[in-house]
C-alpha positions in Angstrom: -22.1 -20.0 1.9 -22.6 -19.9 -1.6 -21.7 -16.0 -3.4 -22.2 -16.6 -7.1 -21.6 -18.5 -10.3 -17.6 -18.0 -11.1 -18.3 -16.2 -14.2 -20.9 -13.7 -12.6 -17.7 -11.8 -11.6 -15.4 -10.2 -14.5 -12.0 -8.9 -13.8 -12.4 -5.0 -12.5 -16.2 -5.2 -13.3 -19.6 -5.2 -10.9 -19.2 -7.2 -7.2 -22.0 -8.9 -5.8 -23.1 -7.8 -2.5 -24.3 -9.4 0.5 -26.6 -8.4 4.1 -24.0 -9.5 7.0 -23.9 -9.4 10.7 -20.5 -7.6 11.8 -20.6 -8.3 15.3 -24.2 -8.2 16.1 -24.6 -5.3 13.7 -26.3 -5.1 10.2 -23.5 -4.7 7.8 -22.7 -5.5 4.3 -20.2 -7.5 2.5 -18.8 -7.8 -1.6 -17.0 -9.9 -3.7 -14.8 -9.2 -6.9 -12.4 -10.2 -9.3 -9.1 -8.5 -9.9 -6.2 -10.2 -11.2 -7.9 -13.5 -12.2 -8.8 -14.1 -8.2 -11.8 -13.8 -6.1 -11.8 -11.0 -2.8 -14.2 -10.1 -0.2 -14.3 -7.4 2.0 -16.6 -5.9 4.6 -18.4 -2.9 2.8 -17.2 -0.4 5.3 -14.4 2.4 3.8 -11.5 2.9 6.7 -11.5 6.5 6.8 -14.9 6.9 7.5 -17.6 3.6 8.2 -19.9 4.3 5.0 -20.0 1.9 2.1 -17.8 1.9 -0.6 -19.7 1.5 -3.6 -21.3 4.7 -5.7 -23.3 2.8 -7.1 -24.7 -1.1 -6.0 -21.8 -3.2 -7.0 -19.7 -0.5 -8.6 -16.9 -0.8 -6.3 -13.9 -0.1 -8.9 -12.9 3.2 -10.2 -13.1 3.9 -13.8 -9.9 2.3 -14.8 -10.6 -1.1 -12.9 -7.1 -1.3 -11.0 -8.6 0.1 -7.7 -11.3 -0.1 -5.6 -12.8 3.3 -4.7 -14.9 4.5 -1.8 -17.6 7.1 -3.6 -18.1 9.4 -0.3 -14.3 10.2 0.1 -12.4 9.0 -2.6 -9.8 6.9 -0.6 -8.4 4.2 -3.3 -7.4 0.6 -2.3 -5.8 -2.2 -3.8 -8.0 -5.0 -4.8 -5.8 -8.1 -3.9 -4.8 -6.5 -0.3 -7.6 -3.7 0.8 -4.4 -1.4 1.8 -5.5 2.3 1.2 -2.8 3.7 -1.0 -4.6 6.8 -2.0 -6.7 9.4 0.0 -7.9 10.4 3.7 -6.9 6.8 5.2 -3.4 5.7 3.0 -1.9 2.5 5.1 -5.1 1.4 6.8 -7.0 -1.7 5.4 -10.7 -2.6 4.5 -11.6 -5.7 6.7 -11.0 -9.0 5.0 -13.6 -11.8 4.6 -12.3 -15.6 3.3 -13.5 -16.2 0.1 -12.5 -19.5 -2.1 -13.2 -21.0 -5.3 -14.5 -24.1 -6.4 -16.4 -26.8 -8.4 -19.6 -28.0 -7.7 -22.2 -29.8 -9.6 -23.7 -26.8 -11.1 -20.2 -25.5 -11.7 -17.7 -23.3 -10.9 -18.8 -21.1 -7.7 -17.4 -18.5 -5.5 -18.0 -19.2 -1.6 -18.1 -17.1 1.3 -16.2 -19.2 4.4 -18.0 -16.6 7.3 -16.1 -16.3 10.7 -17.7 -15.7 14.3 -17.8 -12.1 14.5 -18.8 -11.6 10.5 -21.2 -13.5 9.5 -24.6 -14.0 7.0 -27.4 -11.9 8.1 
């Protein structure tokens, strides 16, 4: 499924968020860039299920090396989704495969959903 345009995602800057199904539930997903690659996570903090952005598609804390839940402050590693900071340190957001590549209209991210996670 198709996220985005490549370049609609800067390094550390805005995700782009979309309405999943998480095993039969509504749910959320988001994409970003850190480090020159793409990553997608289920929009559910570890500590406590509530979304991570504070505000739509700010999911990065002010010095875009981390992203940042906004209810409880836990801080996690873009390229992994390990908690290294705050109320949940060692527990993970939940990965969602994400690729890049060209198409005719160029460069796009992708969303490759699973059974259990899905497009809503």
């Amino acid at each position: 499924m198709r996220v985005c345009a490549s370049d609609e995602l800067q390094d550390g800057g805005t995700g782009v968020r979309l309405a999943a199904k998480h095993c039969g539930e509504d749910a959320v997903v988001f994409f970003v860039r850190y480090g020159g690659g793409v990553y997608g996570y289920l929009n559910r903090c570890a500590h406590v299920p509530m979304e991570l952005d504070w505000l739509e598609g700010q999911f990065f804390e002010s010095s875009g090396l981390y992203l940042m839940c906004a209810t409880h402050g836990a801080i996690y590693e873009p390229e992994t989704g390990r908690c290294v900071g705050g109320p949940c340190r060692g527990a993970r957001l939940r990965r969602v495969a994400v690729e890049e590549r060209e198409t005719p209209e160029g460069r796009a991210v992708f969303w490759l959903p699973e059974e259990a996670l899905g497009p809503a």
